[in-house]
C-alpha positions in Angstrom: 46.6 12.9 10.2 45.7 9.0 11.4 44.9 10.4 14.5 42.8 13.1 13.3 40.8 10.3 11.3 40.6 8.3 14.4 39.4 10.9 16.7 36.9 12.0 14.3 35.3 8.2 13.9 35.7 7.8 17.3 33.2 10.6 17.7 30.9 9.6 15.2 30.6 6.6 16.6 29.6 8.1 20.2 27.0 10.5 18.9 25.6 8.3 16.5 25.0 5.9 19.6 23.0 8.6 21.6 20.6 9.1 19.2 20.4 5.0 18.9 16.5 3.4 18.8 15.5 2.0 22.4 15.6 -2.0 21.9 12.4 -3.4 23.8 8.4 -4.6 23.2 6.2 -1.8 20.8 2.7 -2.4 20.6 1.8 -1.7 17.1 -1.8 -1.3 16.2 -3.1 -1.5 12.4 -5.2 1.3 11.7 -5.9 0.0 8.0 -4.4 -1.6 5.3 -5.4 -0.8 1.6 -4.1 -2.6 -1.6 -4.0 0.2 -4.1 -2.9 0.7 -7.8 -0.7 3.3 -9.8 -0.2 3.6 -13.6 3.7 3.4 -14.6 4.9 4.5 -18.0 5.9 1.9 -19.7 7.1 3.2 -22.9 6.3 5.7 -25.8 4.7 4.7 -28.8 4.6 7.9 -31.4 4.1 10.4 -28.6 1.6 7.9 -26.9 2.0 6.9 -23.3 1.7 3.4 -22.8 0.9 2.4 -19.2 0.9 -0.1 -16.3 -0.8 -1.0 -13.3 1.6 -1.6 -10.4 -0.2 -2.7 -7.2 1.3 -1.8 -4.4 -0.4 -2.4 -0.3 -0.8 0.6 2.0 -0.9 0.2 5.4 -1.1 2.6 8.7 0.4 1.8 12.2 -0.2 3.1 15.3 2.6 2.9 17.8 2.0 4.8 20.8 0.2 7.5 19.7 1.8 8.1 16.8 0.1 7.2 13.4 2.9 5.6 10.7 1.9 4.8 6.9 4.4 3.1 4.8 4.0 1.2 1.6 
């Protein structure tokens, strides 16, 4: 059974290697950044939504050719 375990981390460990991110210089490119807002429900007041602005900043990346957006 221990062996089993070990065998089966052991090749877990391998694969998950293979399919590791190459280490190395990216040139990222912004494409934009936005600061933007969304309304939150805070709480319920007799069936009435109260709200808040949360801000958040959105911004795109281009790293070789391919076009990222994150928050």
């Amino acid at each position: 059974m221990r062996r089993r375990v070990l065998l089966a981390l052991l090749l877990v460990g391998l694969s998950a290697s293979s399919f590791a991110v190459e280490s190395g210089p990216l040139t990222l490119t912004i494409v934009r950044a936005e600061q933007r807002t969304r309304d939150r429900v805070v709480l319920y007041l007799v069936n009435t939504p109260i709200y808040q602005e949360d801000s958040y900043f959105e911004v795109a990346v281009r790293a070789d050719g391919l076009l990222v957006v994150g928050e």
